[in-house]
N, C-alpha and C positions, 0 to 999 in steps of 0.2 A: 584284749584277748589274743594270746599269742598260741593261736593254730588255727586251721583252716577244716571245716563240718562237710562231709557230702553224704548225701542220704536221700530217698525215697520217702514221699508222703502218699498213701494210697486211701481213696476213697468207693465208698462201694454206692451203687444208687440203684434201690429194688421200686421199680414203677412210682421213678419221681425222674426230675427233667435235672439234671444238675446241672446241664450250660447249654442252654437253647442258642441257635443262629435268630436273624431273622426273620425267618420262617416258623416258629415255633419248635421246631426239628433238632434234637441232640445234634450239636456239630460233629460235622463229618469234613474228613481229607477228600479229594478228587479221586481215592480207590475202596469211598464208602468205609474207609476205618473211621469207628467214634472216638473224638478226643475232650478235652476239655481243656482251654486257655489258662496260662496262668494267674491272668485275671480273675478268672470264677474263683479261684483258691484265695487270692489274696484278698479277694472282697469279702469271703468270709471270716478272716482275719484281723481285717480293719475293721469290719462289725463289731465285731466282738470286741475290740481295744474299745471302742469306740464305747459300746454299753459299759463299758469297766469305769468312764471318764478319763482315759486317755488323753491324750490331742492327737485326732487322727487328720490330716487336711486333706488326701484326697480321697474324697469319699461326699457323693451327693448330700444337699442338704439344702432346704427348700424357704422361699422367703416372700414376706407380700411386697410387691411392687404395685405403686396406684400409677397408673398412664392414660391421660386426658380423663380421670376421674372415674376409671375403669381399677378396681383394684384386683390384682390378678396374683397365683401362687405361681411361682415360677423358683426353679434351680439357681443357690448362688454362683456369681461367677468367682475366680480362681479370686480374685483380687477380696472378693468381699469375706470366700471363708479365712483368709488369711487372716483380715482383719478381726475376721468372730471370731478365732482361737487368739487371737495374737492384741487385740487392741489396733482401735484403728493408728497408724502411726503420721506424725508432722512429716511434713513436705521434706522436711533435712533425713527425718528417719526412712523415709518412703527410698532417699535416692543413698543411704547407708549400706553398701553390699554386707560390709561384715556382721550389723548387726541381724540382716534377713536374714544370710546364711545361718548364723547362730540361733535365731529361732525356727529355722525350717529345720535345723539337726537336732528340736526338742521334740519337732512329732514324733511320736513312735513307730508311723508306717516310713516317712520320710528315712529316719534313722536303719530302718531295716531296705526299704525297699529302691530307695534313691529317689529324683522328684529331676523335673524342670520348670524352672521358673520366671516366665519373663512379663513379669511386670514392672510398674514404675522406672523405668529407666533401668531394671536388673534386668541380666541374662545369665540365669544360672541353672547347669546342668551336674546333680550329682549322681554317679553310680553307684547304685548301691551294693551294698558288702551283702545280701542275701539275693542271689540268685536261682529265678522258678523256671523250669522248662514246663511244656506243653505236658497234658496229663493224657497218654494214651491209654484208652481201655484192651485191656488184657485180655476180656472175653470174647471168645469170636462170636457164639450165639446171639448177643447183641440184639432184641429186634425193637423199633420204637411202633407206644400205642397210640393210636389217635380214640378219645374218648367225648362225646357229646354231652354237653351239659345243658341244661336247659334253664335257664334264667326266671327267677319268678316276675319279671318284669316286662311289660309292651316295648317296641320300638315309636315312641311318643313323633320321631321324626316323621313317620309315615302315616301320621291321622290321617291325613288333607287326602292322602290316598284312600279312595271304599273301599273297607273291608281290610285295609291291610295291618293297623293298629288293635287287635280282637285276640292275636295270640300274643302266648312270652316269645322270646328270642331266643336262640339257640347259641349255644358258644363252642368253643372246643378247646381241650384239657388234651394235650401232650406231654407222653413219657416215655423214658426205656424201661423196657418189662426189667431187664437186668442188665448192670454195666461197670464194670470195675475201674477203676483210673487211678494211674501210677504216674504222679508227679515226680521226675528227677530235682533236687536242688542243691548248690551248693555257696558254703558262706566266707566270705573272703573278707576278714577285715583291714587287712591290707589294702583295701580300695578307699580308706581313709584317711591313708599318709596325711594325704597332701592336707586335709583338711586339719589335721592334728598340728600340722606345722601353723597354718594360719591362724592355729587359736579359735576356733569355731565351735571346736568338742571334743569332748576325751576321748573321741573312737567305738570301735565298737566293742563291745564290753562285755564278761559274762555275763552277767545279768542281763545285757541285750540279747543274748546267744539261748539264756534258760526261758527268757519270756515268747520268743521265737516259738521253741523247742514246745512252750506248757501249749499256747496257741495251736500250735501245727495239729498237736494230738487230741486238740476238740473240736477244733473251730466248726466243721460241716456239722456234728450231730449236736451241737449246740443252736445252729440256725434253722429255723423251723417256720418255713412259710410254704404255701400253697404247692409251690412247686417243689421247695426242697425239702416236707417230709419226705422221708424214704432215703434221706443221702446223709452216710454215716463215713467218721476215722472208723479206718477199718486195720491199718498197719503203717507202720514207722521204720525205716531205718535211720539210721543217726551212724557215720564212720569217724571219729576225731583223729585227727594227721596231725603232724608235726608243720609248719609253715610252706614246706619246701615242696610237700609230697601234691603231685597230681593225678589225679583220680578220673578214666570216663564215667562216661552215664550210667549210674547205677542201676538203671532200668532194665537196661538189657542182661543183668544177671538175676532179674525176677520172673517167673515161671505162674502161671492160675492154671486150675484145674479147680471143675466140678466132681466131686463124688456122690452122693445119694444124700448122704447125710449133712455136710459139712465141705466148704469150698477145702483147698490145696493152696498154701501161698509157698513157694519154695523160694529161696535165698542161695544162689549156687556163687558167690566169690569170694569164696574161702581160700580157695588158690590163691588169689590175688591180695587179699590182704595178710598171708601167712609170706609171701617173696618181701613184702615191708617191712614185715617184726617189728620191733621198737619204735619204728616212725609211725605206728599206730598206736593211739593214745587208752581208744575207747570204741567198744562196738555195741548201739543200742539198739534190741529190736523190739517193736511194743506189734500185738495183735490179738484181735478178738477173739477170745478163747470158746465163745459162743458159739461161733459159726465158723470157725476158720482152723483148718491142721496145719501147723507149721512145718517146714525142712528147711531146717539150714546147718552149712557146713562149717560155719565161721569156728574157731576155736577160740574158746575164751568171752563171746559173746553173752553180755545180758539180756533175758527174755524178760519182756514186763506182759500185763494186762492190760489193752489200750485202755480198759474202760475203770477199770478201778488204780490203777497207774505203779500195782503193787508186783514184784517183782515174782516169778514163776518158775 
């Protein structure tokens, strides 16, 4: 792929927890702003590859270990998912750099997200060609809920104690009533030279770039567990440059507002990419046409439907 992508991925979370610390508590900066690591994004990314049958390798996955006739569910280590995607490999293969490398640039998180590797005798660190920054929330009203559950279940641990085994147990269910977060990202496939020379893989590729790109725009309302009902793609920007062109954080030309009806998501760096002209390829913006009013200034820019992906 001969260009370089920078763009915003925005996520919206209405009283669901999208990246808990922990403490249960949406993560927060030291001046109480909430953000969300780029880890929470990409975990739902690799999920999702992952349900597709992908080869996703970093990403939890659970295994019975028997120890002194005790058999126990435990996380595999680094070395063992290697081997479950990959086959376990002979002692000659184990201490092969080129051919790990060549198979750690088949995963598809690997491939996008870069990896380290030090097992068997390898030390290997690749950077990857898709880069996530931190996802700050745009909205200031922000407040998190604390909600009590109540378990249909006794604390069995505390029979021996009188009386204390007689009720359920109480739990608690943390969320933000409301919270928007704007991932900056950008994709350098140039960060693959060096591996392209060694013969390890053809680089990064469109097809790597469109399967990014299909990902990016469902992954959160696609993953639907306890905490992450309530967290949806909610807006997309996509910039295509020519190799050369460098681009800041796109973040900071995105704007939220609430209205009555319908949030506000504004796009103001039309300036900016109108002083490039031609070394701009392509401008894509997708957003939920449900709940969201768009402004942006871009000229020449495509508006899609994040939800039905059809152009507007």
């Amino acid at each position: 792929m001969n260009k370089r992508v920078y763009g915003v991925i925005g996520i919206s979370s209405v009283m669901a927890n999208w990246n808990a610390d922990f403490s249960g508590y949406p993560k927060t900066i030291s001046d109480g702003r909430t953000f969300g690591s780029d880890k929470a994004l990409k975990y739902q990314m690799k999920k999702m590859w992952e349900n597709e049958g992908k080869k996703v390798l970093y990403i939890k996955s659970m295994i019975f270990k028997e120890n002194k006739g005790e058999i126990s569910l435990v996380p595999r280590s680094l070395k063992e998912r290697y081997d479950c995607l990959f086959g376990e490999p002979t002692k000659a293969e184990a201490k092969d750099s080129k051919k790990v490398l060549t198979n750690l640039m088949t995963a598809v998180d690997v491939k996008n997200f870069g990896a380290t590797y030090a097992e068997s005798g390898n030390n290997i660190a690749i950077t990857g060609a898709v880069q996530i920054g931190q996802g700050f929330n745009v909205y200031e009203q922000t407040e998190p809920q604390e909600q009590q559950i109540l378990s249909p279940f006794r604390d069995s641990s505390k029979e021996k104690e009188k009386g204390e085994a007689k009720n359920s147990t109480l739990g608690t269910k943390i969320v933000s009533d409301e919270a928007h977060y704007m991932y900056p990202f950008v994709i350098n496939p140039q960060a693959y030279k060096e591996l392209i020379e060694l013969g390890v893989t053809e680089g990064y590729t469109e097809d790597d770039y469109q399967n990014f790109k299909r990902t990016s725009l469902v992954c959160a309302t696609s993953f639907a567990t306890n905490a992450k009902e309530g967290c949806e793609n909610e807006f997309a920007l996509f910039v295509e440059t020519e190799p050369d062109v460098y681009l800041p954080n796109l973040t900071s030309y995105i704007r939220f507002q609430k209205e009555e009806e319908k949030n506000v998501i504004s796009v103001t760096c039309g300036d900016l990419i109108k002083e490039l002209g031609k070394k701009v390829l392509a401008v894509d913006i997708y957003y939920n046409t449900n709940t969201t009013i768009l402004k942006q200034d871009i000229e020449g820019a495509r508006i899609f439907n994040i939800l039905t992906q059809k152009e507007v």
